[in-house]
N, C-alpha and C positions, 0 to 999 in steps of 0.2 A: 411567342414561344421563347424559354430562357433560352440563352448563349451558354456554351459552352462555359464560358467565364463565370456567367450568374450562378449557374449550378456550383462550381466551387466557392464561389463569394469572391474569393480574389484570390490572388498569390500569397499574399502573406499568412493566409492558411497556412499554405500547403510549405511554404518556408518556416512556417512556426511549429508545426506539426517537424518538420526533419531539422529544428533546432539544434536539436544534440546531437549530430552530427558533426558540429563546426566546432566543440569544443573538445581541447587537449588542455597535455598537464603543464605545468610548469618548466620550462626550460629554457635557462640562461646560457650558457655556454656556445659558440658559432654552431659547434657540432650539431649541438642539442637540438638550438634554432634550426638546422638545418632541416634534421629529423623531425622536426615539428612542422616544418613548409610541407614536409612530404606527405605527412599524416594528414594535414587537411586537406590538402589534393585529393588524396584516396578517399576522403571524407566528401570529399565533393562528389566526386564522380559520382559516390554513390546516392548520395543528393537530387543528382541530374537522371540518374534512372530512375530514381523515386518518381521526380516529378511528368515524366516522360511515361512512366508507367501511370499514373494517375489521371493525367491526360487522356492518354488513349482508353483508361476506364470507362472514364466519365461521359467520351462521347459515344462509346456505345451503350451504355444506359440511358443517354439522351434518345438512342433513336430506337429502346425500346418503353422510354415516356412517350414519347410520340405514337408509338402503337396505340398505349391506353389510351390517349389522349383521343385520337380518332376512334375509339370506339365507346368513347364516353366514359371512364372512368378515370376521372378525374384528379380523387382523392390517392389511388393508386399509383399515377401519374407524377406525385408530389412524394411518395414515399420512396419511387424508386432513384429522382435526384438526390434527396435526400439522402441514400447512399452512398453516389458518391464524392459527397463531403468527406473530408481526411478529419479523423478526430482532432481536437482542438486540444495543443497543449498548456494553454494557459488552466484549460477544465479538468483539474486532476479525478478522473471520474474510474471505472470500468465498470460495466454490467458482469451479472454470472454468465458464465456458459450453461447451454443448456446442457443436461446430463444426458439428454436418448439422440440416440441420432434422428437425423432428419427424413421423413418418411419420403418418398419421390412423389412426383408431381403426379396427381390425379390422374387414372384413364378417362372417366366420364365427365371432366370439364368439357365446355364448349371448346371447339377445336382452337379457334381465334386464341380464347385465352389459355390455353393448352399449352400452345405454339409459342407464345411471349413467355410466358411462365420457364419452360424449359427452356429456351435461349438467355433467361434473367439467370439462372440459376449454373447453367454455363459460362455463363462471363464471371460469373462470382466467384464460379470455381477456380477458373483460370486465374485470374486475378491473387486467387490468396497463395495459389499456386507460386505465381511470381515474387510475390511480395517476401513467402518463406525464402526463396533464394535470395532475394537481395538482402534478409535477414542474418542468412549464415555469408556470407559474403562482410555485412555489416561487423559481422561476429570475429570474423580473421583477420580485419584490421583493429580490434578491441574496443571497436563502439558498441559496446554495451548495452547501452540505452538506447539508441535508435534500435537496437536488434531487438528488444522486446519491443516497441512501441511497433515497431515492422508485424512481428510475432500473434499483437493481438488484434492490428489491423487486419489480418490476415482472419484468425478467427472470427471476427465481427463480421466477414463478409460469407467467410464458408467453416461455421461451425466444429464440419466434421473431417478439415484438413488434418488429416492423421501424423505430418510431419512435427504441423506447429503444436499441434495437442501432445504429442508425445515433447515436445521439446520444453512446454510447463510441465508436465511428468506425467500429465494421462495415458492412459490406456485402455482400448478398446476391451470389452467382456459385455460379450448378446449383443443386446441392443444399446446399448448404455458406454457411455465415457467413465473411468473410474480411476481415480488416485491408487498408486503403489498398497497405500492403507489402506484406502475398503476394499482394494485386491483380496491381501492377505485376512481382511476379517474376514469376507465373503465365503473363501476359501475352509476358514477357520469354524464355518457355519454358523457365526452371529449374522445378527439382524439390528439393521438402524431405526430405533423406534422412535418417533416424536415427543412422546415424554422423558423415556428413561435412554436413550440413545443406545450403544452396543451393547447386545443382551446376546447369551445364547441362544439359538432361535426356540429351543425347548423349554427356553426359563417365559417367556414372551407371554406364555396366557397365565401363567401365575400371579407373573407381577403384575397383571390385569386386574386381576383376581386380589389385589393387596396385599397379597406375600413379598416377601425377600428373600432373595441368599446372603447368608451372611456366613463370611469368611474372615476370621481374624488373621490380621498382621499376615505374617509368612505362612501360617499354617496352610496345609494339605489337601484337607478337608474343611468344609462349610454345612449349616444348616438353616432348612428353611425355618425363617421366623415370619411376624408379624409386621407389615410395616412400622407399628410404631414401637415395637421389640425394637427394630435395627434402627429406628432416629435415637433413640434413646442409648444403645451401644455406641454406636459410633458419636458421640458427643464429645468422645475423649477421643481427641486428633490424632492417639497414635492408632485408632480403627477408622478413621477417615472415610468418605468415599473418594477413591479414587479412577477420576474419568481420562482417558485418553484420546486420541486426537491424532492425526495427521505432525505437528507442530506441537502440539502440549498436551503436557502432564499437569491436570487440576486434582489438588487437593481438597477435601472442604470435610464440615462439618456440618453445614449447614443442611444441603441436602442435595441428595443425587438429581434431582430436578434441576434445584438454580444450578449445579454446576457443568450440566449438561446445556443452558442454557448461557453461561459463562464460555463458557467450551467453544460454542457456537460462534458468539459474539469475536473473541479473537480468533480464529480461523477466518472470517468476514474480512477483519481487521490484518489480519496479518496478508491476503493475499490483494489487497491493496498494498500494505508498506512493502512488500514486495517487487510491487511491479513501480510503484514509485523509486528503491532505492534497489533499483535490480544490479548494477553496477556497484554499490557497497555491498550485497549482497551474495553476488557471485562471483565465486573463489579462482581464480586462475583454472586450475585442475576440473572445476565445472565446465568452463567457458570453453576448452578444448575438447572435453568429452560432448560437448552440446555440438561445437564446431563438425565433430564427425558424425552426428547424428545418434548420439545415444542419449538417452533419457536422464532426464534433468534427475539427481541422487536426494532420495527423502532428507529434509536437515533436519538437525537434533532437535529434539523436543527441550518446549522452553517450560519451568518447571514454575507452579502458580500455586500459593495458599492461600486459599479463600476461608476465615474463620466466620462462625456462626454469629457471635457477638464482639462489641468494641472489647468486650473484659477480655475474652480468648486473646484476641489479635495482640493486647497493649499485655498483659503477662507471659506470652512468648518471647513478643520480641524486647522487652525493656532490658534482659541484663545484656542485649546487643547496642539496641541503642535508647539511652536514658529518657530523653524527651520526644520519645515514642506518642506519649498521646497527645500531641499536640498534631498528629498525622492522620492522614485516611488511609496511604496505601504507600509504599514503598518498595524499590528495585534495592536489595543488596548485593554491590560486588563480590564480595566475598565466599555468600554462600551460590551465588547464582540467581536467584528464587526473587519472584515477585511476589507483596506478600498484602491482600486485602480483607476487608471483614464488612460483614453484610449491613445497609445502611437503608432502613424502612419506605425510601424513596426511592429505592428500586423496583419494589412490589407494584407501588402503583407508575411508575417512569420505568422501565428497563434501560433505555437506552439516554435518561436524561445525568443531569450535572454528577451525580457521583459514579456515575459509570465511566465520564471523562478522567476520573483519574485514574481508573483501570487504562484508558488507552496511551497515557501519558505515561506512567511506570512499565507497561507494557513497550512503549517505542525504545526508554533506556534499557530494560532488559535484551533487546532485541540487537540494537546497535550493539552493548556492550558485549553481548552473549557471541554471538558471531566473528566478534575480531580479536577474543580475549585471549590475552597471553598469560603466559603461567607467572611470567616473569614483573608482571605490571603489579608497580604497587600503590602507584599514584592514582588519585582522583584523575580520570579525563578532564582537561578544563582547568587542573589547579591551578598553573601559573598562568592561563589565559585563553581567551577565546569561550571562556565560559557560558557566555551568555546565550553562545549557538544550541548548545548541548540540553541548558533546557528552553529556549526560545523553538525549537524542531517538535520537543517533545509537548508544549503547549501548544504549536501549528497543528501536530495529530491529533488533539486533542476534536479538533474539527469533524473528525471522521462519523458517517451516518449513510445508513442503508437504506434506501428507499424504495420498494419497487422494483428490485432486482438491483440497484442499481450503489454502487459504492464510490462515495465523494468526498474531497480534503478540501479544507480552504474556502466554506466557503465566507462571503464579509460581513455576514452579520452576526455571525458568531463572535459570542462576548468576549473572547479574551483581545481580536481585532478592534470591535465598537473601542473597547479599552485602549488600545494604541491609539485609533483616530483621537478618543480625546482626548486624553494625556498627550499628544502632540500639538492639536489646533486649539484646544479649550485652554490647556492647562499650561502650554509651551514650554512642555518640558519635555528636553532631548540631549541625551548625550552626546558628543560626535563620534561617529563608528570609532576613530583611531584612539580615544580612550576607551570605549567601551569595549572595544576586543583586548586590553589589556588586560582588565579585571578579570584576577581570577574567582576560584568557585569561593573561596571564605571569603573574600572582599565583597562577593556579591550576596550572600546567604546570612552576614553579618550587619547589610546594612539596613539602616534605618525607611529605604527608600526601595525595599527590595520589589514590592507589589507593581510601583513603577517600573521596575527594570524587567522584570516579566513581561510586562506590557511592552515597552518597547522592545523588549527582546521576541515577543510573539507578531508583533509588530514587522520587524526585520525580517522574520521568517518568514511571514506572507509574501514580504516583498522580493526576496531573493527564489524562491518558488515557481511566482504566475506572473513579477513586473514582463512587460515586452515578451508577450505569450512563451515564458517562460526561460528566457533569452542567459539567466544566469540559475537556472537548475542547475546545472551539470557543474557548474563550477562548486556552487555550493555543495553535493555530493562530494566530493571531490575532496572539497574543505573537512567534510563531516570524517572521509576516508581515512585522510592524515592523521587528523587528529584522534582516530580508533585506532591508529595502525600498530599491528603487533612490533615493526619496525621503531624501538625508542628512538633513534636520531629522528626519524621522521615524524615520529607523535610529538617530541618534542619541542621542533620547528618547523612547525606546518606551513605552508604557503599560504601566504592571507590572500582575501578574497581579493583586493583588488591586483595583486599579482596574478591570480590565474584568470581572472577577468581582462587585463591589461588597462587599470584606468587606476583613480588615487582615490580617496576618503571622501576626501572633501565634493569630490562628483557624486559619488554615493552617495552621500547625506543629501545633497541636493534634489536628487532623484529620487529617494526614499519621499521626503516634504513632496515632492510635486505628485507622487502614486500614490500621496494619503487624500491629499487636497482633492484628486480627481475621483479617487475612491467615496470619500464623503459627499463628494457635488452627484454621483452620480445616485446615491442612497437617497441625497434629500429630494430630486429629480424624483424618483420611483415612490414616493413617498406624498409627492405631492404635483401631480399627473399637471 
């Protein structure tokens, strides 16, 4: 029978899992230092109950595996350790939540399995129960990120912990969990349909039916047409269809279908970069309203043009910027607006290579969208650090749903393959302390730019998942500054080995030794 131990695998789990906890910001000064001893303390502490509470999880899960075990079920047996495993942060992963609540445990089971069932489902509770405290707890010393990683632990074991679901922003309505948004439409008596997404619930068997409503521009009033009446209207983008969302406002031309399924796609997409960069994400004024227990505040919708054809997209936007068609899809600071156009290998791939630069234009819109100041008028990146900026936005580019299941990072994804060989094949590497030099025209000017992507997507793997994700937070952090509406701070951000407390030159070292062991373990899997 496993050990306590074996069912978590070991310690450095359960220490890499409350990684972010140990990390703070930057500070030199005795004071600073001082206030900085203190904050990990506090960071510890909470640390040692994590692991103290995980502890005593896991051995009473163990002795209701041992139940199934004695009664022959085996398989059962292995999924309830299996729980309690702490999620792995080097695996940037999250499953969805379910949307209904969880129904109670059977009366007509056999009593045996009745009995364990509802003692499984007890501890679970308990457990997430604990874990949201130590989450708001987490929260009032400003570990941010340990407080979501707590938050969804917490979920993953008990679905329908009404604190930590209201603390993502859900809320209960019947039987069901539901965002602020499907509140209000539900309320509003639309209906979510699988093809055409919020409908009136009375417009529903029409558009079944292959009618439309069509309503121009601001006007008042609308009339039913034809569907191919309304493809044919709305070609000229200023009748657009326009889809809404939780997070975004999709424009298109193309059609209420793909942009409903665009729609979809980043909503996916954003509640991963969410809980990955929850800490650049969440604003002070959140963090306090969360702290007392109130519901996390709907954020502003992020605003997307999706054009029908490349002619639409490149005659919009060319007298903005001239060498437009040399692009697929672009974030402009200026207007706000992400802006892409439908590319025939989407039809048959949805989710393949040109839908990567929807999530890549979409990570810059997101970072820039959120920390934007009225008063910024510079490129993030111009005079340096560039490389992060889009090296971050080609790591998201990773991003894929599987099965419920939403994942970053992972190494076989081409734009990494490309770092491995451009490092070991082609031995070419800048060293970190020039390369965070360069700014954004040094690096978009030069000749060697496809290289510097690489290595810059490259770098992002590495500061991510190296040492089950040991320099996230710092990187965050990095990302923070250098968005910060704060000019003195945007504009001398703390480099990473500062808030890491190490130099370049070990960096680079340790990047080489994460690719080398990265690639041995590819050719390994490859060749059994």
């Amino acid at each position: 029978m496993p050990s306590i131990f074996s069912i978590l695998h070991n310690r450095r789990l359960l220490i890499a899992f409350c990684s972010a906890a140990a990390f703070s910001l930057l500070l030199t000064s005795p004071g600073q230092a001082q206030r900085r001893s203190q904050a990990e303390r506090r960071r510890q502490v909470q640390v040692d109950k994590y692991q103290k509470l995980q502890l005593g999880f896991a051995r009473s899960l163990q002795k209701i595996a041992d139940t199934c075990e004695g009664l022959g079920d085996h398989k059962q047996a292995a999924a309830i350790r299996e729980l309690a495993i702490p999620a792995r942060r080097d695996e940037m992963s999250i499953r969805t939540l379910p949307p209904e609540i969880q129904p109670d445990v059977p009366d007509d089971l056999p009593a045996d399995e009745r009995l364990w069932r509802v003692e499984l489902r007890h501890q679970r509770q308990e457990h997430a129960a604990e874990l949201y405290q130590l989450a708001q707890r987490a929260l009032d010393i400003g570990d941010v990120r340990f407080s979501y990683d707590l938050v969804y632990e917490a979920l993953r074991q008990d679905p329908d912990c009404a604190p930590a679901r209201g603390f993502l922003g859900y809320e209960r309505s019947g039987k069901e969990w539901v965002t602020p948004f499907e509140s209000r439409m539900r309320r509003s008596r639309m209906v979510n349909t699988e093809q055409f997404g919020w409908l009136p619930k009375d417009h529903v068997e029409r558009y079944e039916q292959g009618e439309r409503y069509f309503k121009p521009g601001r006007s008042a009033n609308g009339r039913w047409v034809s569907a191919a009446q309304e493809a044919e209207l709305r070609r000229d983008f200023k009748n657009a269809w326009v889809i809404r969302t939780e997070h975004y406002v999709i424009k298109t031309n193309h059609s209420m279908e793909r942009g409903v399924e665009l729609s979809r796609q980043l909503e996916d997409f954003y509640r991963l970069f969410f809980q990955t960069f929850a800490g650049f994400l969440t604003s002070r004024d959140q963090r306090i309203a969360l702290g007392k227990g109130r519901r996390r505040s709907v954020s502003p919708q992020f605003e997307i043009h999706y054009f029908r054809t490349k002619d639409d997209y490149v005659t919009t936007l060319r007298p903005r910027v001239p060498q437009i068609d040399i692009t697929t899809g672009l974030y402009l600071t200026d207007t706000g607006i992400a802006y892409f156009y439908h590319q025939e290998e989407m039809d048959d791939d949805p989710d393949g290579a040109a839908t990567r630069t929807i999530f890549h234009e979409a990570t810059h819109q997101l970072f820039s969208e959120t920390r934007k100041s009225r008063r910024r008028t510079e490129m993030v990146g111009e005079k340096g650090h560039f490389w992060i900026i889009e090296g971050i936005a080609c790591y998201m580019e990773s991003f894929t749903k599987n099965d419920g299941r939403y994942t970053l990072g992972d190494p076989s994804y081409q734009r990494f393959n490309a770092a491995r060989y451009r490092y070991i094949k082609d031995e070419y590497y800048i060293p970190l302390s020039r390369f965070v030099a360069m700014g954004a025209r040094k690096i978009q000017n030069s000749r060697d730019i496809r290289k510097i992507y690489s290595q810059a997507s490259g770098l992002a793997h590495f500061f991510m998942h190296a040492g089950n994700g040991k320099y996230r937070d710092a990187l965050i952090e990095h990302l923070s500054q250098l968005y910060s509406r704060n000019r003195r701070i945007r504009e001398n951000p703390a480099t990473l080995p500062e808030l890491i407390g190490t130099d370049y030159e070990a960096l680079d070292d340790e990047y080489g030794a994460y690719l080398r062991e990265q690639q041995n373990q590819r050719t390994a899997s490859t060749n059994p």
